[in-house]
C-alpha positions in Angstrom: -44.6 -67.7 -58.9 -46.7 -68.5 -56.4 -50.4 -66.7 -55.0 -48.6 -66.2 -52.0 -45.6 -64.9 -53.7 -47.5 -62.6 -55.7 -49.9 -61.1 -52.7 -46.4 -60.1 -50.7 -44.8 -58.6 -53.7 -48.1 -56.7 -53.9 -48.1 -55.4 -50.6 -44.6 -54.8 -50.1 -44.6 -53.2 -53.9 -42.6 -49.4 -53.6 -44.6 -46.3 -52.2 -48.1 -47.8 -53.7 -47.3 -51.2 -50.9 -49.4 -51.3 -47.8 -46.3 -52.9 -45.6 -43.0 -53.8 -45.9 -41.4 -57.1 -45.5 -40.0 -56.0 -41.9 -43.7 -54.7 -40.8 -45.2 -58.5 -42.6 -42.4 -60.5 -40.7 -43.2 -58.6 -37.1 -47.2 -58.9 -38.3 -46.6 -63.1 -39.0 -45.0 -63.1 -35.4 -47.5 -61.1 -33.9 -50.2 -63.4 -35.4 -49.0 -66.5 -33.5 -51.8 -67.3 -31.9 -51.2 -71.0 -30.6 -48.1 -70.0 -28.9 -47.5 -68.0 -26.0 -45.6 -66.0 -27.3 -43.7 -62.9 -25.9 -44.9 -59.7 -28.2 -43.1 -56.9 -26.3 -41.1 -55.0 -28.3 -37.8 -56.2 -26.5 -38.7 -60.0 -27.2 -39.6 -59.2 -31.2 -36.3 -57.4 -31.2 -34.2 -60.1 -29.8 -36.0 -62.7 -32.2 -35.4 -60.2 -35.3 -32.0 -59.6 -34.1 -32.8 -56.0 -35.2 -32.4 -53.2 -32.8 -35.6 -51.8 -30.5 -36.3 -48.9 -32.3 -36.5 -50.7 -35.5 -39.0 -52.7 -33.9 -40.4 -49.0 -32.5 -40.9 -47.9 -36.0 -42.3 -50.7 -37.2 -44.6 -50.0 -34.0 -45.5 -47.0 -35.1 -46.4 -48.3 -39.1 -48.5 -51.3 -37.9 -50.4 -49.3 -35.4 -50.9 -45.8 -37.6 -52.5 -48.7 -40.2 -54.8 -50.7 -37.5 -52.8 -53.3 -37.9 -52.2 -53.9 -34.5 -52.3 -52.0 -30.9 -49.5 -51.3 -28.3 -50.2 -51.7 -24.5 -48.3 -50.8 -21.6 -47.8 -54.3 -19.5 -49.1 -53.9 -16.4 -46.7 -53.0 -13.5 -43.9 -51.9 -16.1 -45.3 -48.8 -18.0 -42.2 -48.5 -19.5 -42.8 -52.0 -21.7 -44.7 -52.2 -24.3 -46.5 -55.6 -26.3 -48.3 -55.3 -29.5 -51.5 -57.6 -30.0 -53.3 -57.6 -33.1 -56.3 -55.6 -34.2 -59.3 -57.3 -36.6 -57.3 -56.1 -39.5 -54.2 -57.4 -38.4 -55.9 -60.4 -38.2 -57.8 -60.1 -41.8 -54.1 -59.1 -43.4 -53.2 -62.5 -41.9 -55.9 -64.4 -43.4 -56.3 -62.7 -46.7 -52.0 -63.6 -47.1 -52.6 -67.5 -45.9 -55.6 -67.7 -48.5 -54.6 -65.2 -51.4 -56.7 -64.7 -54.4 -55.3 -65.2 -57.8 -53.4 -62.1 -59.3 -54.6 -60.1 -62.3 -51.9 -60.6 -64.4 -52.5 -64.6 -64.2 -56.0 -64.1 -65.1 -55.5 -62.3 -67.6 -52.6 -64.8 -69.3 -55.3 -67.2 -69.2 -57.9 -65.1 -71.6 -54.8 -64.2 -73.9 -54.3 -67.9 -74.3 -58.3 -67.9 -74.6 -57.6 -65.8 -77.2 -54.6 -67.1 -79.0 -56.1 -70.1 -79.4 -59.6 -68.6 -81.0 -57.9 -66.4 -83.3 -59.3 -63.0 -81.6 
């Protein structure tokens, strides 16, 4: 598997995970920086295909976690856009360049080990 593949099951991992694969997907989008993209909740829905208070919820996750903030457009108060924070951008960064898991460093000192008879 993977680094990347590993740092997503991480996240997404059961109650212990920091997002789930819904909040990473809307994050990735979000994070689209050289397009001009359309980050109101209407347009992620529509792109999704999911309904808009899915995308509401996963509003509500992103933004209780810092991961991003959601501003009323001006002249429609009734709209809303999401635009990353700094740690929606470091989450971003950190999954683009993951570190290597545990577990395969720790295969490597078994084999380490294996090999010297310890």
């Amino acid at each position: 598997m993977s680094d990347f593949g590993r740092t997503v099951i991480r996240l997404c991992k059961g109650d212990g995970g920091l997002l789930t694969l819904r909040q990473l997907g809307v994050l990735f989008y979000c994070g689209e920086a050289d397009l001009m993209i359309d980050r109101q909740v209407k347009a992620i829905a529509g792109y999704f295909g999911w309904g808009k208070p899915v995308i509401s919820r996963i509003g509500d996750a992103l933004e209780g976690g810092g991961y991003v903030t959601r501003d009323h457009l001006p002249g429609d108060r009734r709209s809303l856009a999401f635009t990353l924070t700094k740690l929606g951008h470091k989450m971003l960064i950190s999954l683009e360049n993951p570190t290597p898991a545990p577990r395969a460093k720790a295969q490597k000192n078994g084999k380490a080990s294996a090999q010297t008879g310890a």
